[in-house]
C-alpha positions as CSV (number, residue, x, y, z in Angstrom):
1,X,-13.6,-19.9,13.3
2,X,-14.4,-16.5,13.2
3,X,-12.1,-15.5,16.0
4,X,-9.1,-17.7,14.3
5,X,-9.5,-16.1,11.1
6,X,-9.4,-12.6,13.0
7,X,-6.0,-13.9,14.8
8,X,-4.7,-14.1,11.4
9,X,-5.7,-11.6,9.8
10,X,-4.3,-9.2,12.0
11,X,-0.8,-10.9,12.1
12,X,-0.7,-11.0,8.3
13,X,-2.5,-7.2,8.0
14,X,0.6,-5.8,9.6
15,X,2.5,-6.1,6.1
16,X,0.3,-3.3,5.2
17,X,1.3,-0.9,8.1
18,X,5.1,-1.9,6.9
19,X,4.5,-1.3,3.1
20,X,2.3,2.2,3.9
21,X,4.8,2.9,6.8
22,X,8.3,2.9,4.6
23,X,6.7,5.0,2.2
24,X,5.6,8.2,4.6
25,X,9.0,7.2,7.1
26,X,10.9,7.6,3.6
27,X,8.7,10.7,2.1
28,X,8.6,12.2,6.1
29,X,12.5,12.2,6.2
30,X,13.7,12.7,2.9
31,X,15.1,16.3,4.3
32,X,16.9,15.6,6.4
33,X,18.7,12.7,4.4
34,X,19.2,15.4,1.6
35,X,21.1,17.3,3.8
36,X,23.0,15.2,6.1
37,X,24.1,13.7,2.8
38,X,24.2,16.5,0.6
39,X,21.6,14.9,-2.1
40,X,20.4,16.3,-5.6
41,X,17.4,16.2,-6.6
42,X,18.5,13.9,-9.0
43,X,19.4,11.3,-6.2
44,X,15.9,12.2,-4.5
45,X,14.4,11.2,-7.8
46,X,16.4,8.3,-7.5
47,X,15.1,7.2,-4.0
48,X,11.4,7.8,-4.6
49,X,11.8,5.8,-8.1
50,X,13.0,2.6,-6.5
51,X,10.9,2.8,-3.3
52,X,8.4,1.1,-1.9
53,X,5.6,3.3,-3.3
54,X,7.1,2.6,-6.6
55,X,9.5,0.6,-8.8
56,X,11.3,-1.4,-6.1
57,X,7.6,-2.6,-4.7
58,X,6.3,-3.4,-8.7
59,X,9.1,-5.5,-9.3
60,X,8.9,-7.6,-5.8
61,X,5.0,-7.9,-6.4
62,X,5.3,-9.8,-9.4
63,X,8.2,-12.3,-8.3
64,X,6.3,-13.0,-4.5
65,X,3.0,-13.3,-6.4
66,X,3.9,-16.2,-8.8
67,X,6.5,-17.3,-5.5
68,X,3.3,-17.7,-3.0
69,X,1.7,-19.6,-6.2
70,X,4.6,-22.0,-6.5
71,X,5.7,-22.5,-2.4
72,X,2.8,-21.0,-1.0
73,X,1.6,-18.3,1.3
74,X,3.6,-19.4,4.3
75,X,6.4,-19.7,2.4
76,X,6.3,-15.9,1.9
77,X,5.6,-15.1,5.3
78,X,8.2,-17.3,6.6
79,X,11.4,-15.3,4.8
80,X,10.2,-11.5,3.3
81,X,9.8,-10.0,6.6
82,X,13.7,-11.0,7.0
83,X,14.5,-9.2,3.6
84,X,12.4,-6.4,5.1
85,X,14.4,-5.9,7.9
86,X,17.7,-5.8,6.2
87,X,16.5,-2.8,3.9
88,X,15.3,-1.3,7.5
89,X,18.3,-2.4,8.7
90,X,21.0,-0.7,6.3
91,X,18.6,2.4,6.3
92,X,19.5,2.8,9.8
93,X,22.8,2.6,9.1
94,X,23.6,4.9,6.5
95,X,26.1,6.8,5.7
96,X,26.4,7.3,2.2
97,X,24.0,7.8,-0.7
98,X,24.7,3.9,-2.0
99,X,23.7,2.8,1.3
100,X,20.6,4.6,1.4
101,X,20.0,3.7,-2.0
102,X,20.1,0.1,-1.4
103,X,18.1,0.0,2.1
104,X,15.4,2.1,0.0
105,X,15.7,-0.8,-3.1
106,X,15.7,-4.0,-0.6
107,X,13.1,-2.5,1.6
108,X,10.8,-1.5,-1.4
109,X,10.6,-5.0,-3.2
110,X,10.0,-6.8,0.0
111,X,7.0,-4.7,0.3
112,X,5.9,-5.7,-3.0
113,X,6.7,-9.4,-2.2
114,X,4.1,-9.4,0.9
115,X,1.3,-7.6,-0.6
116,X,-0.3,-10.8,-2.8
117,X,0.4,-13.3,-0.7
118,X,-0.7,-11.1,2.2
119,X,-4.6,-10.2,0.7
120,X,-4.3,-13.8,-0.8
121,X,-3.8,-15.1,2.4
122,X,-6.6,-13.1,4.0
123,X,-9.3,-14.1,2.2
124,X,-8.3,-17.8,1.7
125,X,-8.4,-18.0,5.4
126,X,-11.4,-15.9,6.2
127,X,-14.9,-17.2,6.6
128,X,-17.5,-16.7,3.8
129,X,-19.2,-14.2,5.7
130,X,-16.4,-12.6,7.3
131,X,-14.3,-12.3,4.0
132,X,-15.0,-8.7,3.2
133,X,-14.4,-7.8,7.4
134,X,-10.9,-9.0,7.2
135,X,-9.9,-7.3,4.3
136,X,-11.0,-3.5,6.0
137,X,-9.2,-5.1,8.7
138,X,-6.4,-4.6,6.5
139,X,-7.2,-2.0,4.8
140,X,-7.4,-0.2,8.6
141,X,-3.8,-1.0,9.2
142,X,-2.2,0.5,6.0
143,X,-4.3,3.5,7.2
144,X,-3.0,3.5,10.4
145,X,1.3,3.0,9.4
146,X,1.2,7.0,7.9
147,X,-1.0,8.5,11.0
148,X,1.5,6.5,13.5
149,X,4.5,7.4,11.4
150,X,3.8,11.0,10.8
151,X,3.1,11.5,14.5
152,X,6.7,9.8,15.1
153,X,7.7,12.1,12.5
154,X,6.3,15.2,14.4
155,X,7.4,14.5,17.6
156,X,10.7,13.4,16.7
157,X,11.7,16.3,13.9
158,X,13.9,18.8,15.3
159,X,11.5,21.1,16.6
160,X,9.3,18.6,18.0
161,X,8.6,17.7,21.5
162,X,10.8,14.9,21.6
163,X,14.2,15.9,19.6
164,X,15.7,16.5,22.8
165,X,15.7,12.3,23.4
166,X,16.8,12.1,19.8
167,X,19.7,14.7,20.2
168,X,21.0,12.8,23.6
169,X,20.9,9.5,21.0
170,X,22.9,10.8,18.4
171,X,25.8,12.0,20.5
172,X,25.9,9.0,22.7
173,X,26.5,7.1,19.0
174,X,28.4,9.4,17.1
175,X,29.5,11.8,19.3
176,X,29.2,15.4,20.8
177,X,30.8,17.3,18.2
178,X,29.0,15.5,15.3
179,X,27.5,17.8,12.5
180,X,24.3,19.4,13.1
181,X,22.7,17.5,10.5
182,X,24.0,14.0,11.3
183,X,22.5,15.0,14.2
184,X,19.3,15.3,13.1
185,X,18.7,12.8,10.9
186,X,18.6,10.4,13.6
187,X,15.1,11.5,13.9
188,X,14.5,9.3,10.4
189,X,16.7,6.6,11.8
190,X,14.8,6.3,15.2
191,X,11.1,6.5,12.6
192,X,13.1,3.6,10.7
193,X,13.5,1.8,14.0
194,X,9.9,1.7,15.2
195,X,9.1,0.1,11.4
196,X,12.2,-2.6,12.4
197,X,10.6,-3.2,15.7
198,X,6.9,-4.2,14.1
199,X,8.6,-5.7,11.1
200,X,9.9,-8.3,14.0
201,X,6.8,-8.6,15.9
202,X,5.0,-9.7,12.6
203,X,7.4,-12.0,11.6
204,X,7.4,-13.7,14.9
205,X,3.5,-13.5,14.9
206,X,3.7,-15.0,11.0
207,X,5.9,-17.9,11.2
208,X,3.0,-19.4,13.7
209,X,1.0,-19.5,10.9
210,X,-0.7,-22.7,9.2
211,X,-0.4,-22.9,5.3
212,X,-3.7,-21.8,3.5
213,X,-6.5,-24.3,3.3
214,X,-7.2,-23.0,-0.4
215,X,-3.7,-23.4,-1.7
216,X,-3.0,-26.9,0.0
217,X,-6.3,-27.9,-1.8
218,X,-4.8,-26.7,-5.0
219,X,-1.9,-28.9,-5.2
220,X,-2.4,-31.7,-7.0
221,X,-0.3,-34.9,-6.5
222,X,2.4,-35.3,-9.0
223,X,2.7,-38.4,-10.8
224,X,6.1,-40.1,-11.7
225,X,6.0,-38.8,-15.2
226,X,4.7,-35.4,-14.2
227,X,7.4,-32.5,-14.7
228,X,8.2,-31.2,-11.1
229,X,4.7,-30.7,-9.7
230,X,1.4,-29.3,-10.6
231,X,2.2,-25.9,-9.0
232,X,5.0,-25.5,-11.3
233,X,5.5,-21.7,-12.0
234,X,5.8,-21.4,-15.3
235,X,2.4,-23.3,-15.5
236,X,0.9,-21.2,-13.2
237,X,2.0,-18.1,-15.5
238,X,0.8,-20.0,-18.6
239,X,-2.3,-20.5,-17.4
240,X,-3.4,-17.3,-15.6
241,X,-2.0,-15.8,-19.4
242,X,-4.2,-18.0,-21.7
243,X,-7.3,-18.1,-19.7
244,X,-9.7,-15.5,-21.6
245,X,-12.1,-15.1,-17.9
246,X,-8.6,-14.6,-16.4
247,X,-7.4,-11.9,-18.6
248,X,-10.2,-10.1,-18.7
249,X,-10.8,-10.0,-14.8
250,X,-7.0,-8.8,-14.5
251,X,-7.7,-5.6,-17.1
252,X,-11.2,-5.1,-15.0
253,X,-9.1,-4.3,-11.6
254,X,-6.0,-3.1,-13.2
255,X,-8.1,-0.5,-14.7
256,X,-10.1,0.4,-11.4
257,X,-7.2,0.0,-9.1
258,X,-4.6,1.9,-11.5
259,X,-6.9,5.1,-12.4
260,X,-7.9,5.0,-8.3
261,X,-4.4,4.8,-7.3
262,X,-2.5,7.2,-9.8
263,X,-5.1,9.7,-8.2
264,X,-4.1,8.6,-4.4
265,X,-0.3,8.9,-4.9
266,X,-0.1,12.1,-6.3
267,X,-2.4,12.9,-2.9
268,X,0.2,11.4,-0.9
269,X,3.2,13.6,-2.4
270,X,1.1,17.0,-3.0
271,X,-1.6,17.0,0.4
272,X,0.9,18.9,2.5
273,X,1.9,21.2,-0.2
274,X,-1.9,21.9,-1.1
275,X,-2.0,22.7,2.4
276,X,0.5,25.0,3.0
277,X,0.8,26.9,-0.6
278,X,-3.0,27.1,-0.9
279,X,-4.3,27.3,2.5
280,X,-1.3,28.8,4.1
281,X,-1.0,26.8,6.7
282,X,2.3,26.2,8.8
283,X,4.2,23.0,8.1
284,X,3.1,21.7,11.8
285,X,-0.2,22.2,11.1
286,X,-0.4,20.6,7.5
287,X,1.0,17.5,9.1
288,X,-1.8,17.5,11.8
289,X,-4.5,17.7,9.2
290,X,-2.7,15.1,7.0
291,X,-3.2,12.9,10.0
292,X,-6.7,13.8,10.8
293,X,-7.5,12.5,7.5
294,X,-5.4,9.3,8.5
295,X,-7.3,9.5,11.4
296,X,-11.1,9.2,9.3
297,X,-9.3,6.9,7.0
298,X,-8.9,4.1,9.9
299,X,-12.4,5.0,11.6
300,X,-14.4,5.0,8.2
301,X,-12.9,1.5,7.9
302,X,-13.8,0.0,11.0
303,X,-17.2,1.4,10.6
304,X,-17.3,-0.2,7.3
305,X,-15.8,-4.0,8.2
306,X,-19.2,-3.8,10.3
307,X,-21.2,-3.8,7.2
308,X,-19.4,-4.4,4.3
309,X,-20.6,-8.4,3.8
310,X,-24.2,-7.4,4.0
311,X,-24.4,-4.2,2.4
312,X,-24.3,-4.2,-1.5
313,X,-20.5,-3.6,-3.0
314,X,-21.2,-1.3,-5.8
315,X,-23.2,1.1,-3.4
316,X,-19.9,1.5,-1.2
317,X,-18.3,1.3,-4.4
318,X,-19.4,4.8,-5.6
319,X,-20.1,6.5,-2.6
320,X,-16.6,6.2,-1.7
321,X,-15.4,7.5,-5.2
322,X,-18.4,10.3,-5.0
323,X,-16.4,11.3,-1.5
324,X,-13.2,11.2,-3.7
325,X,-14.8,13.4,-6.9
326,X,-15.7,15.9,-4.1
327,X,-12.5,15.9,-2.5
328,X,-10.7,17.4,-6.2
329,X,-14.4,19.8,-6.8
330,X,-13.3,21.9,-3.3
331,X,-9.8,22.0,-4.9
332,X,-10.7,23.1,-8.5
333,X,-13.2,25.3,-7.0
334,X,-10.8,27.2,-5.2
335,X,-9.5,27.4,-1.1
336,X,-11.5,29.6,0.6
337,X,-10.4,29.0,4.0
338,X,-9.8,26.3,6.8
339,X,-13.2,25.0,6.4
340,X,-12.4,24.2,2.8
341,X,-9.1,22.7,4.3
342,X,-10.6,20.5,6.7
343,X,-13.8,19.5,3.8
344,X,-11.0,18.4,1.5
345,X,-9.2,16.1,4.3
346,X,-12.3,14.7,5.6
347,X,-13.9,13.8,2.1
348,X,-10.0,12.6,1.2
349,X,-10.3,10.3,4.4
350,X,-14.0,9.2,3.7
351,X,-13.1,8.2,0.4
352,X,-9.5,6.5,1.8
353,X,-11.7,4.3,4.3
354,X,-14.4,3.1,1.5
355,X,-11.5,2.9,-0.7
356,X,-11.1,1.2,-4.3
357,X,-8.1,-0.3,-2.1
358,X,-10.4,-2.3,-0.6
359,X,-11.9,-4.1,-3.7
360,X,-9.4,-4.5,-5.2
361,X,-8.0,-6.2,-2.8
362,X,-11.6,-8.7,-2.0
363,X,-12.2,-8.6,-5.7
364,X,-8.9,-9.6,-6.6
365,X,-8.6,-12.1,-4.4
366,X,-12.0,-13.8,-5.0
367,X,-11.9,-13.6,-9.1
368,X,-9.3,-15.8,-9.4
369,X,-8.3,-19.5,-8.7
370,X,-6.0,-20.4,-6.1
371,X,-3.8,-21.8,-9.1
372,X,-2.5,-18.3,-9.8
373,X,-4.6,-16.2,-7.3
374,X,-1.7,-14.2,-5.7
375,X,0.9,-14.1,-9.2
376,X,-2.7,-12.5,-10.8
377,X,-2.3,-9.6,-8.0
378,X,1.3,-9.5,-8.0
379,X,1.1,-9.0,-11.7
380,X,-1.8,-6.2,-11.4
381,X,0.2,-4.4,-8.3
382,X,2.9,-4.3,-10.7
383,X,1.3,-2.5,-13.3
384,X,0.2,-0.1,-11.2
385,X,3.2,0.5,-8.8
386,X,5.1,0.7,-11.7
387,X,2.4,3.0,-14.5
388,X,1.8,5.0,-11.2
389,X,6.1,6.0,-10.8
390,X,6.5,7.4,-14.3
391,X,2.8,9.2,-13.8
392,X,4.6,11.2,-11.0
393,X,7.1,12.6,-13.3
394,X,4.0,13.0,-16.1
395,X,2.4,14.9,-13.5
396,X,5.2,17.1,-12.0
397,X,5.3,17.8,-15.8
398,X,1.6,19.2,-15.8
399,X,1.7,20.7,-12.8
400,X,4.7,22.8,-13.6
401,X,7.3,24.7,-11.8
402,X,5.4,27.1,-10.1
403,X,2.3,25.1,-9.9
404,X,1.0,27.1,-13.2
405,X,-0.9,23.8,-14.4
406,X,-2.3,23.0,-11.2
407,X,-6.0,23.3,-12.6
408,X,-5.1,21.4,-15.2
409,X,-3.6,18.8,-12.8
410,X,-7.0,18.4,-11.1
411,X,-9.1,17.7,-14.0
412,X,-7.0,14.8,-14.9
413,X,-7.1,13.8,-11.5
414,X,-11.4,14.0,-12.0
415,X,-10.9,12.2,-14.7
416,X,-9.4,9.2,-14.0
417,X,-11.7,9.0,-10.7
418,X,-14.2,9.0,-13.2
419,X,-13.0,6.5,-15.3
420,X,-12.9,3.8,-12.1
421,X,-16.0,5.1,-10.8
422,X,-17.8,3.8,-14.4
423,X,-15.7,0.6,-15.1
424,X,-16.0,-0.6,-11.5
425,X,-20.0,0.3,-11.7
426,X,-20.5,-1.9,-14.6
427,X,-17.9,-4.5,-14.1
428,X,-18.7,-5.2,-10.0
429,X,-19.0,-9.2,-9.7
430,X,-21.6,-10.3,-7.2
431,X,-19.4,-12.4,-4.8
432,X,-20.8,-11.4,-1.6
433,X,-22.3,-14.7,0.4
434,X,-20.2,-17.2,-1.9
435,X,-17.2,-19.3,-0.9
436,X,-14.2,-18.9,-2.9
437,X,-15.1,-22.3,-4.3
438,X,-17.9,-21.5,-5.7
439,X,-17.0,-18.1,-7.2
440,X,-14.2,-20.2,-9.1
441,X,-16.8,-22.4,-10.2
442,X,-19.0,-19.8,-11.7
443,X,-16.5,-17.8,-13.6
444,X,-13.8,-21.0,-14.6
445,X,-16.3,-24.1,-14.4
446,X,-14.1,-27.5,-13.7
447,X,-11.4,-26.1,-16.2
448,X,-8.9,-25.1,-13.9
């Protein structure tokens, strides 16, 4: 059992490298796109808006989490990955803003689509004592798309080690007297391929999976007189809204998740500029210590699938956001050198592998029924995806031109760590050791 339910875990945990690897493929090449196509910032605003770290993933969160309610998990796993590939797919092909545009859109709410049914699917098929294992699991492999991707990114860029392979590829497709810059940007197409190529593997590796026990249980046969059947979605969507446990359980993790996570992406956009405006660092070397702290992201994690069902939650709960508080202090504080540099990664990467990420992604998973389990997280990621795309432009607001309000920046940042750290410490459920049956049980009774 426990070696089928690790099979599956890692064939569904690859979703996670795909959704955390479009985001750092798009964020890593974004230059050279801008100048291959001649972009404005406007049309970069564009691109991040829709992508998958934003709106494109909020919206397809919320349609494939009611979606794995209604035709189930496999259901999901059977078509998105296509979807994602076509995004990939027209990425690669490019040659016009419209075209990016639309690759970015198709490829960002297919990520949103396989995120709900993926941690649904994860813990529904995990063992009771296994459960919190599988998610760091992964957890580990959305660490491990950005280091894989920004190493790609390195080695392909056009002064890295391997642009010379890149170079010979572009002029074998478009020709030896192609612009300099289409040149170049082949090094984003070739990072785009590599997220094609796994996007194919996982779908191969996901179509040999069996439905979920859970959700099978959950369907009720329908009677003659019945309206469709008793996974209808508007049901499902009624019920998870009218159920008080319910709608108190989504505020709980939207609130943990969404303060955690507005925190995390403004790391993801300003880490490298932290590191080269207010360390001074060269551009190479930012990206290495970006993926060093990849790097203790993905080795915290597997250190902590180890423990994490017999430990107690709400101790890893607050040491990771203690490593995360820290993390800001240094910065606030001031740079004083590489050795603050390298304190600020690690902590970052400490606090990335005991991650809020990770509960919310048990927690979510366990607190609700299998009636609406996944549209409840698709709903949740959805908030946050989208609350967490206009905090970007809140914060670029705060942070001003120049940086000016970058103290200011980090206070809010301490804040709303502050804010999850407290609601997740009084709010943490005790479902370690209990089935998802019987966590159901406890919180819904025979109601649902």
């Amino acid at each position: 059992m426990g070696k089928g339910s690790l099979k599956s875990t890692i064939a569904v945990s690859l979703n996670n490298y795909l959704d955390a690897g479009a985001i750092v493929a798009g964020a890593s090449g974004i230059t050279l796109w801008q100048n291959y196509l001649g972009l404005s910032e406007m049309h970069l605003g564009w691109l991040n808006a829709i992508s998958a770290n934003a709106l494109g993933a909020a919206i397809g969160a919320i349609i494939g989490g009611f979606l794995a309610d209604k035709f189930g998990r496999k259901f999901i796993f059977t078509y998105n990955l296509l979807v994602y590939m076509l995004g990939v797919l027209i990425v690669l092909c490019a040659v016009n803003f419209p075209m990016l545009l639309c690759g970015f859109l198709i490829t960002g709410i297919s990520v949103g689509v396989g995120v709900p049914a993926s941690w649904t699917y994860i813990s529904e098929s995990s063992e009771v004592h296994n459960r919190g294992r599988n998610i760091c699991i992964s957890q580990m492999s959305w660490g491990m798309g950005p280091m894989i991707i920004l190493l790609f990114g390195m080695l392909l860029a056009p002064d890295g080690y391997l642009y010379a392979m890149v170079e010979a590829l572009a002029h074998a497709v478009i020709g030896a007297d192609a612009a300099q810059a289409a040149v170049e940007v082949f090094s984003s197409r070739v990072v785009f391929l590599t997220l094609f190529i796994v996007a194919f593997v996982a779908w191969t590796l996901q179509r040999q999976l069996e439905e979920s026990k859970e959700f099978q249980a959950g369907k009720q046969p329908a009677s003659p007189t019945s309206q469709t059947d008793s996974t209808s979605l508007l049901s499902n969507i009624k019920a998870l809204f009218t159920n008080k446990t319910a709608i108190k359980t989504v505020a709980f993790l939207a609130v943990i998740y969404l303060t955690w996570n507005l925190v995390a992406s403004v790391m993801g956009f300003f880490q490298p500029h932290i590191y080269e405006t207010a360390g001074g660092l060269s551009n190479e070397y930012a990206n290495m210590l970006s993926c060093v702290g990849w790097l203790v992201v993905v080795v915290v994690t597997l250190c902590l699938s180890f423990f994490i069902d017999r430990l107690s939650h709400k101790l890893i709960y607050v040491l990771g956001l203690l490593a995360a508080l820290a993390t800001w202090i240094i910065i606030i504080k001031g740079v004083n050198g590489v050795g603050s540099l390298w304190a600020f990664s690690i902590l970052w990467g400490i606090n990335g592998g005991l991650s809020v990420q990770i509960f919310y992604a048990l927690w979510g998973s366990e607190l609700f029924p299998a009636k609406f389990r996944a549209g409840a997280q698709g709903l949740m990621f959805f908030i946050v995806r989208g609350l967490s795309a206009v905090w970007g432009l809140v914060f670029t607001y705060i942070y001003g031109e120049n940086g000016e309000g970058f103290t200011l920046a980090a206070w809010c940042m301490v804040v709303l760590l502050l804010i999850s750290l407290v609601v997740g410490v009084i709010g943490c459920p005790d479902t370690r050791g209990k089935s998802l049956g019987q966590i159901t049980h406890e919180r819904y009774g025979d109601t649902i």
